[in-house]
C-alpha positions as CSV (number, residue, x, y, z in Angstrom):
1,X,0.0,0.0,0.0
2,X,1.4,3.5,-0.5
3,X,0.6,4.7,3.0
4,X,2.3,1.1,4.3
5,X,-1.3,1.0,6.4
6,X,-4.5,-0.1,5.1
7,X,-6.6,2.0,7.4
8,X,-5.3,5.5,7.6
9,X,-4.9,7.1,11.2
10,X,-8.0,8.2,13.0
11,X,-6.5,12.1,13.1
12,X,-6.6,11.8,9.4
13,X,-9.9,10.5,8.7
14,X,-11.1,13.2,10.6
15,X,-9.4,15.9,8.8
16,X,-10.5,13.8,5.9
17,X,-14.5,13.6,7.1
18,X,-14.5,17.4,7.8
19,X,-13.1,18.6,5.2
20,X,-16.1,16.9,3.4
21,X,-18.6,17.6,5.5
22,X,-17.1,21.3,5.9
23,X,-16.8,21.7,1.9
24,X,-20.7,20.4,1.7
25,X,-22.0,23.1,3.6
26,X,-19.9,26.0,2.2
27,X,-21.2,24.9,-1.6
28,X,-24.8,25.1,0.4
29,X,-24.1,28.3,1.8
30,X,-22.8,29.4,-1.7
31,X,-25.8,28.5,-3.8
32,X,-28.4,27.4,-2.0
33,X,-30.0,31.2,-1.7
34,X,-32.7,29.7,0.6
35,X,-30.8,27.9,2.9
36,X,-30.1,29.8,6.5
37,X,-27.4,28.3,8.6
38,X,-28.5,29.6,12.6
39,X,-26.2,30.0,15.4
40,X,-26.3,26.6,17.0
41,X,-25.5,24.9,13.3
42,X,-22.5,27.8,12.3
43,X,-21.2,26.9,16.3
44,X,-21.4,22.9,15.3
45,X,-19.1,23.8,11.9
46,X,-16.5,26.0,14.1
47,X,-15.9,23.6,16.6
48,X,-15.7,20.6,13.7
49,X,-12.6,22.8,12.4
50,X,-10.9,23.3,15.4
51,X,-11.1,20.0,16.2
52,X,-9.7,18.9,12.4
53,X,-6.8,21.6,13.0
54,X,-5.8,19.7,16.0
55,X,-6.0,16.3,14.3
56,X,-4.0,17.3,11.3
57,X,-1.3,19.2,14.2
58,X,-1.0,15.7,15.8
59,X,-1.0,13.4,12.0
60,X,0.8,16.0,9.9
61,X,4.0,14.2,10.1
62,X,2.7,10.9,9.3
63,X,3.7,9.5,5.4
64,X,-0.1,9.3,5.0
65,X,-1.1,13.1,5.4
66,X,1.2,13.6,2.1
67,X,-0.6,10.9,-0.1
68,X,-4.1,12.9,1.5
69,X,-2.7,15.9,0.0
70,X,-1.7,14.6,-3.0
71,X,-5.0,13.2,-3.4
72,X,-6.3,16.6,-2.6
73,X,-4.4,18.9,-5.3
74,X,-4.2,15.7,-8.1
75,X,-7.3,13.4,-7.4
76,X,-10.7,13.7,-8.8
């Protein structure tokens, strides 16, 4: 395998899953001209980012977070 794991690390899937899940709503927020995001929901998407900041602090190192970003600026 070319991250020598077959699961990648849990701090990665969650940067991975948030990232998607963060990405999702912003493409809402962009063109969905209906769709209103309220306090509780904007609070949920803040805390999601801190928490992926803090998982990519503690995975960054590992070979895997390079093949994530490759597969973020080359993949489909």
């Amino acid at each position: 395998s070319l991250i020598g794991a077959t699961q990648p690390p849990t701090d990665l899937r969650v940067v991975a899953g948030t990232f998607v899940n963060l990405q999702e709503a912003r493409h809402e927020a962009d063109y969905d001209v209906g769709r209103e995001f309220d306090r509780a929901e904007v609070l949920t998407f803040v805390g999601q980012a801190e928490a992926a900041f803090a998982a990519w602090d503690r995975v960054r190192a590992d070979r895997a977070a390079n093949v994530f970003l490759l597969a973020l600026a080359f993949g489909d």
